[in-house]
C-alpha positions in Angstrom: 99.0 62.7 106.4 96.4 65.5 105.8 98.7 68.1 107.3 102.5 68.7 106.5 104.2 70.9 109.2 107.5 71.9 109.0 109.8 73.9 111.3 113.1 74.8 111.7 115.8 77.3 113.4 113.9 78.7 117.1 110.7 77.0 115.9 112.4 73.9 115.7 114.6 74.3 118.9 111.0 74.8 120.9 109.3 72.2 119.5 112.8 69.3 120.5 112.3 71.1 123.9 108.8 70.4 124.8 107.8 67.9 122.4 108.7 65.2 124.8 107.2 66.4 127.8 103.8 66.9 125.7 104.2 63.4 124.9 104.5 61.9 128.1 102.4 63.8 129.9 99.6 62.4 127.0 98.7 65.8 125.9 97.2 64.7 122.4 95.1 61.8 123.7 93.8 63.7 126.8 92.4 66.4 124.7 91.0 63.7 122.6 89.1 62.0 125.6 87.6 65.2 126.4 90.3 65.7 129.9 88.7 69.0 131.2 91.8 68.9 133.7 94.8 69.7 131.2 94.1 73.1 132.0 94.3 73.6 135.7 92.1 73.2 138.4 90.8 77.7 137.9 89.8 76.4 134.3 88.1 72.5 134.5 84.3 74.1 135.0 84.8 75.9 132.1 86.4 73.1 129.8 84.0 70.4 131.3 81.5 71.9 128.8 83.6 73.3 125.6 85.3 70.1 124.2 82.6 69.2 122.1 84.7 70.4 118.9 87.4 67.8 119.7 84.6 65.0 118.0 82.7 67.1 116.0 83.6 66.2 112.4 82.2 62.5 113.9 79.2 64.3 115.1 77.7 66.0 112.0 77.5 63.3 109.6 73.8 63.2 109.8 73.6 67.2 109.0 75.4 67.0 105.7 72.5 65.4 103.9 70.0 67.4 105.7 71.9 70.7 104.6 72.5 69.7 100.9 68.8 68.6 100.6 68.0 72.3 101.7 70.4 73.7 99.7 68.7 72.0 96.4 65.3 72.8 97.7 66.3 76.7 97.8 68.2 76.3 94.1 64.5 74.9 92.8 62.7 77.9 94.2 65.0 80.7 92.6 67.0 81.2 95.6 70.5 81.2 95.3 71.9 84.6 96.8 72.7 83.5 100.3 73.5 86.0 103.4 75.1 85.1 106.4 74.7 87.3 109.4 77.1 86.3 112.3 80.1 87.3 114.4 83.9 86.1 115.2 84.1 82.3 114.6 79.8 82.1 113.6 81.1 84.2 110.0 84.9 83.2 109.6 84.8 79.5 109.2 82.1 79.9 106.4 84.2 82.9 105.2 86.9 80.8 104.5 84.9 77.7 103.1 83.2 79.7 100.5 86.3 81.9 99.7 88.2 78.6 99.2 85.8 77.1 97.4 84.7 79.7 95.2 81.4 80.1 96.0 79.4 83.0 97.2 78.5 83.9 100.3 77.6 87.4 101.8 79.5 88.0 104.9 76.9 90.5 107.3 79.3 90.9 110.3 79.5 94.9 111.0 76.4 97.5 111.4 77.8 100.0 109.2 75.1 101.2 107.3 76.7 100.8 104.1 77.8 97.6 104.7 74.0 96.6 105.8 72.2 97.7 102.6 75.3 96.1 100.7 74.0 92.8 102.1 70.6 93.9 101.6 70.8 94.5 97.8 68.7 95.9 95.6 66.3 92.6 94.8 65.5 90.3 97.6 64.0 88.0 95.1 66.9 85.4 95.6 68.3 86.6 98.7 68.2 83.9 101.4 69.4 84.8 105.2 71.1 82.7 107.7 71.1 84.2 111.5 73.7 82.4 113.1 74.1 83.1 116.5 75.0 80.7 119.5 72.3 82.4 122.0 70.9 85.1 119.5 72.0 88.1 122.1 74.7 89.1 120.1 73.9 93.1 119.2 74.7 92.4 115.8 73.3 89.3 114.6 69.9 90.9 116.0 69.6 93.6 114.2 70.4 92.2 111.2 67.7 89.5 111.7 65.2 92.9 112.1 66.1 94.6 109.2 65.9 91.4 107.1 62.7 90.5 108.5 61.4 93.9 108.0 62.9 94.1 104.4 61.2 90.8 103.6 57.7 91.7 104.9 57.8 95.2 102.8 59.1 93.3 99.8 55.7 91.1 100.6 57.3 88.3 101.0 57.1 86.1 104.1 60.4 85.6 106.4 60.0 82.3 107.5 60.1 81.1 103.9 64.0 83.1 103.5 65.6 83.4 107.1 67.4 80.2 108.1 68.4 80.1 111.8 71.4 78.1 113.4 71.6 78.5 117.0 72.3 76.5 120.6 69.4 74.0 121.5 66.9 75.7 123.9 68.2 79.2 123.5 66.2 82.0 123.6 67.0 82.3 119.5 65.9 78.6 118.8 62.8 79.0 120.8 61.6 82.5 119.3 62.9 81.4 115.9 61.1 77.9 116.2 57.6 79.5 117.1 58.0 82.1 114.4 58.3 79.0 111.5 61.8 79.4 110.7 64.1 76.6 109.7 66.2 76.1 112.6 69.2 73.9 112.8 71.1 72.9 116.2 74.6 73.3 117.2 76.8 71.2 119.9 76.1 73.8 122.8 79.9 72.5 124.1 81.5 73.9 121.5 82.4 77.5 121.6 82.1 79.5 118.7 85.5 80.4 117.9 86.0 76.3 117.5 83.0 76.1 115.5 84.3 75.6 112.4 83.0 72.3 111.7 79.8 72.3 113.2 76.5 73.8 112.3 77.8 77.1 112.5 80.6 76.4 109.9 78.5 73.7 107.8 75.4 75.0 107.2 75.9 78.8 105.8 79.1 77.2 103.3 76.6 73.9 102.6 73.8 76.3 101.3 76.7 78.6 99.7 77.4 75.3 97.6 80.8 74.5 99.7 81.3 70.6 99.3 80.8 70.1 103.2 81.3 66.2 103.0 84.6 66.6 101.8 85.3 69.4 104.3 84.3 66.8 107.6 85.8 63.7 105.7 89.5 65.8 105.9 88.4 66.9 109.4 87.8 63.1 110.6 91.1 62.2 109.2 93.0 65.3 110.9 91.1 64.4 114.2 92.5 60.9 114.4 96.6 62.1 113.4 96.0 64.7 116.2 94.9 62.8 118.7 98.2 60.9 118.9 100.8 61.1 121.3 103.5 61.1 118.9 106.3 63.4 117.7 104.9 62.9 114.1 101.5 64.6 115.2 100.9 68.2 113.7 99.0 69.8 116.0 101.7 68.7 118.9 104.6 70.3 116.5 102.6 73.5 115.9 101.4 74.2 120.1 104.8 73.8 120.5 106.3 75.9 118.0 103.5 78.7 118.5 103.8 78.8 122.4 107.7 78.7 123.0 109.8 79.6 119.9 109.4 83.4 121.4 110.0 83.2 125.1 108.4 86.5 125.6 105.1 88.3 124.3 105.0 85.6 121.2 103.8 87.0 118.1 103.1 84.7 115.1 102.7 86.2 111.5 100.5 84.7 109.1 101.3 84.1 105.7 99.4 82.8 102.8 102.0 82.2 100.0 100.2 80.1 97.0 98.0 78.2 98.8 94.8 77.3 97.5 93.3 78.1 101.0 92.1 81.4 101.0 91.6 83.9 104.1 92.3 81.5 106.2 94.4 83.7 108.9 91.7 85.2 109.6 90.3 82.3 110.8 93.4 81.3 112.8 93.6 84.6 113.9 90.1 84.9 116.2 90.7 81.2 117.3 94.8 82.0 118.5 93.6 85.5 120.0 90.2 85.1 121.9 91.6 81.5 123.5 95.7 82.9 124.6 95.1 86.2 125.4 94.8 86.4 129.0 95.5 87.3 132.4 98.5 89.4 131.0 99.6 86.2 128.5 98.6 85.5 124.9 100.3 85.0 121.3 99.1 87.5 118.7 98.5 86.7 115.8 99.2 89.3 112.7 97.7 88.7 109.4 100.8 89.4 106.9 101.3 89.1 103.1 104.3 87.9 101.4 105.5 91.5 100.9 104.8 93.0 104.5 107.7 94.9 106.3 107.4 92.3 109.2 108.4 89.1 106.6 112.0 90.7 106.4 112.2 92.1 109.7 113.1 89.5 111.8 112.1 90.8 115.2 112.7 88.9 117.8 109.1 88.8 119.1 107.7 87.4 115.4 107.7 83.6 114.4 106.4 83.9 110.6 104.0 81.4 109.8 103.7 80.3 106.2 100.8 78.8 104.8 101.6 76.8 101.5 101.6 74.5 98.9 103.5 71.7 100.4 105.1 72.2 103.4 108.7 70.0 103.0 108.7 70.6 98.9 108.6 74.7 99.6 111.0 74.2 102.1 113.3 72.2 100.0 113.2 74.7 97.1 113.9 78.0 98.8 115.8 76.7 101.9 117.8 79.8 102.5 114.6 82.0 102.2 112.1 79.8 104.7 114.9 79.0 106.9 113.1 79.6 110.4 109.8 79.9 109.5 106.9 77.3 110.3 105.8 76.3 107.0 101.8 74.4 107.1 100.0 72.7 104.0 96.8 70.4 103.9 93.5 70.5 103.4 90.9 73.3 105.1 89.1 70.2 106.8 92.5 69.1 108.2 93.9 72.6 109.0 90.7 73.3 110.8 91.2 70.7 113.3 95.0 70.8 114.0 94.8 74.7 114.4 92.1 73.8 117.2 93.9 71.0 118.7 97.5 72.9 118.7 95.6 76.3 120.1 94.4 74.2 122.9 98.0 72.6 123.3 99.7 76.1 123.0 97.3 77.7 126.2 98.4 74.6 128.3 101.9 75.1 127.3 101.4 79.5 128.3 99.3 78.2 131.1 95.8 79.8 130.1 92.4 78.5 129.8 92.1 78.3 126.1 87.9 78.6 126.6 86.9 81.6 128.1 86.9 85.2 127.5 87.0 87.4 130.3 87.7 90.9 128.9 85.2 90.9 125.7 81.8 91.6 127.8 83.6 95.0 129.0 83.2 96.4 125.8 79.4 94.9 125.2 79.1 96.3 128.3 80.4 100.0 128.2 78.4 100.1 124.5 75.2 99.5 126.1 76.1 102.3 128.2 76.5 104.7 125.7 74.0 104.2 123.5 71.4 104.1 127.1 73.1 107.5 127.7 72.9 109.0 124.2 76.3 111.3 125.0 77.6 113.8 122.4 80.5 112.7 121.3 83.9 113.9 123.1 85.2 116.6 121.3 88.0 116.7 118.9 91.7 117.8 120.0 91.5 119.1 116.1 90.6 118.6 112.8 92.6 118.2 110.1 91.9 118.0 106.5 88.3 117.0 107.1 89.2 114.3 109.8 88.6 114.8 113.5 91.5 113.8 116.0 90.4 112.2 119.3 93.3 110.7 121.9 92.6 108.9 125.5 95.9 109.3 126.9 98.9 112.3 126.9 100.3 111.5 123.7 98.9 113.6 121.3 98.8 116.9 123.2 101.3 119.2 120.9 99.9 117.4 117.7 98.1 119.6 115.2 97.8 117.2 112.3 96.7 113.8 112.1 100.3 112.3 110.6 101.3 113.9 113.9 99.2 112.3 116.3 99.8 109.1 114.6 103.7 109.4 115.4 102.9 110.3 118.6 101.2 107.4 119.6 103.8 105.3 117.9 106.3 107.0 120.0 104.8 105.0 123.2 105.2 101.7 121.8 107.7 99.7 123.6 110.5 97.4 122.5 107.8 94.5 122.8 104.6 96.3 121.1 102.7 96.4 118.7 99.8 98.7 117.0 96.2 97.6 116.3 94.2 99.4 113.3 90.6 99.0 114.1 88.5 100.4 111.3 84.6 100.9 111.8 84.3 101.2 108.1 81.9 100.4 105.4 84.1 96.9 104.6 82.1 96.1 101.7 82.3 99.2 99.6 85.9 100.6 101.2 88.1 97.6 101.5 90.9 99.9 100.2 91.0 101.1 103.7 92.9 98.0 105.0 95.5 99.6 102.8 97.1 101.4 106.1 98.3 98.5 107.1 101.1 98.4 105.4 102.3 102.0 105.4 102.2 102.1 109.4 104.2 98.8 109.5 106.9 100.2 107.4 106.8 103.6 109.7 106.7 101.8 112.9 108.8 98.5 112.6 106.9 96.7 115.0 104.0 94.5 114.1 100.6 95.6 113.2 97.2 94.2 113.1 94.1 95.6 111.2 90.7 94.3 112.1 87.0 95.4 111.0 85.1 96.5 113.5 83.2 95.2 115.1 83.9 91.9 114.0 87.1 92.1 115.4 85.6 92.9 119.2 84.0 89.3 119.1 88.1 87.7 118.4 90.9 90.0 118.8 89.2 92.4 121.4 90.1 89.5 124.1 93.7 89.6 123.5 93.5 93.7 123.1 92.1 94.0 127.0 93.6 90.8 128.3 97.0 90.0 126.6 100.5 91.1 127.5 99.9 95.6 127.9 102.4 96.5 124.8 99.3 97.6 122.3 98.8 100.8 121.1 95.4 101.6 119.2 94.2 103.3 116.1 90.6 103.7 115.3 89.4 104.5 112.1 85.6 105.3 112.6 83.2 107.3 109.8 80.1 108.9 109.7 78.3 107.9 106.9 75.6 110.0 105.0 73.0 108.1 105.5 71.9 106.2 108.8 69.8 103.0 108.8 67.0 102.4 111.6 67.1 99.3 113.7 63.3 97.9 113.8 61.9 97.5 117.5 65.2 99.5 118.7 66.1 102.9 120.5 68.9 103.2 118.6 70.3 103.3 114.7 72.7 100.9 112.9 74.9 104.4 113.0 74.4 105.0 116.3 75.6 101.5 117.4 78.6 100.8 115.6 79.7 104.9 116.5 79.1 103.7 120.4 81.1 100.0 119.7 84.0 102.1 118.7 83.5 104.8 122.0 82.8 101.6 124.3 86.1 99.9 123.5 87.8 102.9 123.6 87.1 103.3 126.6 87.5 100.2 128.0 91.1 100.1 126.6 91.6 103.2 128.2 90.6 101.7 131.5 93.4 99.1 130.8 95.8 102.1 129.8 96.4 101.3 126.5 96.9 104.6 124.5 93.7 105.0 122.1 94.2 107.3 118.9 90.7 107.8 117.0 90.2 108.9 113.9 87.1 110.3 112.3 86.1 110.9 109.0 83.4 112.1 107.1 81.8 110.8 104.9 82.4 109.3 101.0 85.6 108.0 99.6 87.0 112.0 99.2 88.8 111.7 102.7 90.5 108.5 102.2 93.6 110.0 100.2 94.0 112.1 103.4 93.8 109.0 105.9 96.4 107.2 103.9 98.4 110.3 103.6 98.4 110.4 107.6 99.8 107.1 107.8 102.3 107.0 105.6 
């Protein structure tokens, strides 16, 4: 088999309870015939038109040559530097495929102006960009296409020979990008984006990053056929199962990579388990760990560890005592791709969920637009405290007059059941240390605790935040930088837009009553020892 799963203790117990029922009710080979009825009757529309990813390492065959043909094209002409500008699913899949392979690809998925000129570079000589967007609307993706295509033209050099497009047929992208010259390629329109992985959206930026796709969809193919089986011995039936029921209330999975040469890939799993569980007051979290987080020893009640390895019955076998209870995974990335797909889709039948849509992520698109329509001055800080400005929507922070303060105040609402989110607006490129926090506040808090860049993290985990089981608390790490970058064609700075991202979800969360901490700092690397101070 491409994938070896293997579970044991709760994980185990869930997986001899509802294995059999999966199996007889042909839950494998339904998803595999496309059934948009597994799902319910409120969420058949919907899944009518999104089970294109179910065949669609038998659908791009025809793309791998096209995209390594490119790819040596570009290489003869000098360019080899490539940048990818997308969101959620559209970056993460390449992400992964180029970090596992070694290769290098830029990752443009934030509007932090340090970030942007990071992508930018200094010599545009090489630089090639891919705009991949499903329908081109997404805020991000945008502007990044205008501030390459304005970079290009004042380097004097023409954009249609260096911006590479991968979009939805007919969409108001492909049509704009198509009479502008660019090189466009197609996507499945029914496959959303945070099952994209081997598609266009996945294939093409990691193909031109020098990613050996073929071998990528030939592991796919071969994961597709062992999960479409209606058979105990069939991965992705093990792992819904396990996911969905070894934690009968407010599930949380933790997501390990220990020695595997797959790299970042719970990131991946993470937008893909979020965006399609976490709904109408249900969901499984997901919470990128490392073999050394507070959570791995913990073991809460709530958390079913998830360890991504070697070999899955050999690691097992060798440290029995340490693994017992975990869900240990190994294959290929082709192979994991798919059965994390297929068991996602088996673990939102099993929670009762339409594992397709995402209800509560336009809120935030939609209070940002507000804000930067409105212009408002910014709300104004409870108090500042060495150099950082302290925000709170909620009551919790009222008697706080430092930021280590406000921080155990927030943590003092979190119930038996929660957990914290760290959202940081930061520069990711040039302050990576930031995710640092991470593990201080889990050691403080004993609960679990996520960390996601934003804004990338409002196109996967910002579903689950407004829609999943009400036991979050939030911290937002947001900083003004010292210098702003304009948007071409727009009313409003790459500055101003990521500042209003952060005040949109905000306030949507707030809407939800989720407690909101934010935390603001200026800017440079000088503050940082005071932010990590406050969370230890």
């Amino acid at each position: 088999m491409s994938v070896r799963i293997h579970v044991s203790g709760r994980a185990k117990k869930a997986v001899e309870d509802s294995l059999p029922s999966l199996i007889e009710s042909f839950i494998a080979s339904r998803i595999a015939d496309k059934d948009s009825t597994i799902w319910g009757a409120d969420a058949e529309a919907e899944a009518s038109i999104r089970l294109g990813w179910v065949s669609s390492a038998l659908d791009v065959a025809p793309l791998i040559d096209e995209i390594t043909e490119l790819r040596s094209h570009l290489h003869e002409s000098g360019l080899t530097r490539i940048v990818l500008a997308g969101m959620g699913g559209s970056s993460l899949a390449p992400e992964v495929m180029a970090n596992t392979a070694g290769a290098e690809l830029v990752i443009l998925d934030s509007t932090s102006p340090g970030q942007v000129r990071s992508a930018l570079g200094d010599d545009l000589s090489s630089t090639v960009l891919v705009v991949s967007s499903k329908s081109g609307s997404t805020v991000e993706t945008d502007s990044a296409k205008k501030i390459f295509e304005a970079a290009f033209n004042a380097a004097g050099i023409e954009p249609s020979t260096r911006i590479i497009v991968v979009t939805d047929p007919n969409s108001p992208l492909d049509k704009a990008s198509r009479a502008a010259g660019y090189r466009v390629f197609n996507a499945d329109p029914t496959v959303g984006g945070r099952f994209s992985a081997v598609t266009a959206f996945g294939l093409v930026p990691a193909g031109l990053a020098g990613v050996d796709i073929s071998s990528i969809v030939s592991e796919a193919i071969a994961a597709t056929l062992e999960c479409s089986i209606d058979d105990p011995a069939n991965p992705a039936l093990v792992l819904g199962a396990a996911i969905a029921k070894s934690v009968s209330q407010d599930p949380k999975i933790g997501l390990i990579t220990d020695g595997t040469h797959v790299q970042g890939f719970p990131d991946w799993v993470e937008q893909l388990v979020a965006e399609s569980t976490g709904k109408h007051g249900k969901g499984i979290l997901p919470v990128v760990l490392d073999v050394v987080s507070t959570e791995v020893g913990a073991h809460l009640p709530d958390l079913q560890i998830v360890r991504f390895v070697d070999d899955a019955h050999e690691h097992h076998l060798v440290a029995h005592d340490r693994h017992d209870g975990e869900i240990l995974i190994s294959g290929t990335l082709g192979a994991l791709f798919v059965m994390w797909e297929f068991a996602t889709s088996i673990a939102a039948y099993l929670i009762g969920v339409n594992p397709f849509d995402q209800p509560d992520v336009e809120s935030a698109k939609v209070a940002t637009r507000a804000l930067l329509t409105g212009k408002p001055s910014s709300t104004k800080a409870l108090f500042v405290d060495g150099g950082i400005e302290v925000r709170a929507h909620g009551d919790f922070a009222k008697n706080s007059t430092t930021a280590r303060e406000a921080i155990t105040s927030i943590l003092e609402t979190l119930s038996d059941a929660g957990y914290v989110s760290i959202q940081a607006y930061i520069d990711r490129a040039n302050l990576p240390q930031t995710s640092g926090v991470r593990d201080l506040l889990a050691a403080r808090a004993g609960r679990p605790v996520t960390f996601g860049w934003g804004p990338r993290f409002l196109h996967s985990t910002g579903q689950f935040h407004k829609g999943g089981y009400p036991t979050g608390v939030f911290i937002q790490i947001v900083q003004n930088e010292a210098a702003d970058l304009a948007i071409p064609d727009s009313s409003f700075t790459c500055g101003e837009l990521i500042s209003a991202q952060a005040a949109g979800d905000a306030e949507v969360l707030a809407s939800h009553g989720r407690p909101v901490l934010t935390l603001t700092l200026p800017a440079g690397e000088s503050h940082l020892l005071a932010l990590f101070e406050a969370f230890n």
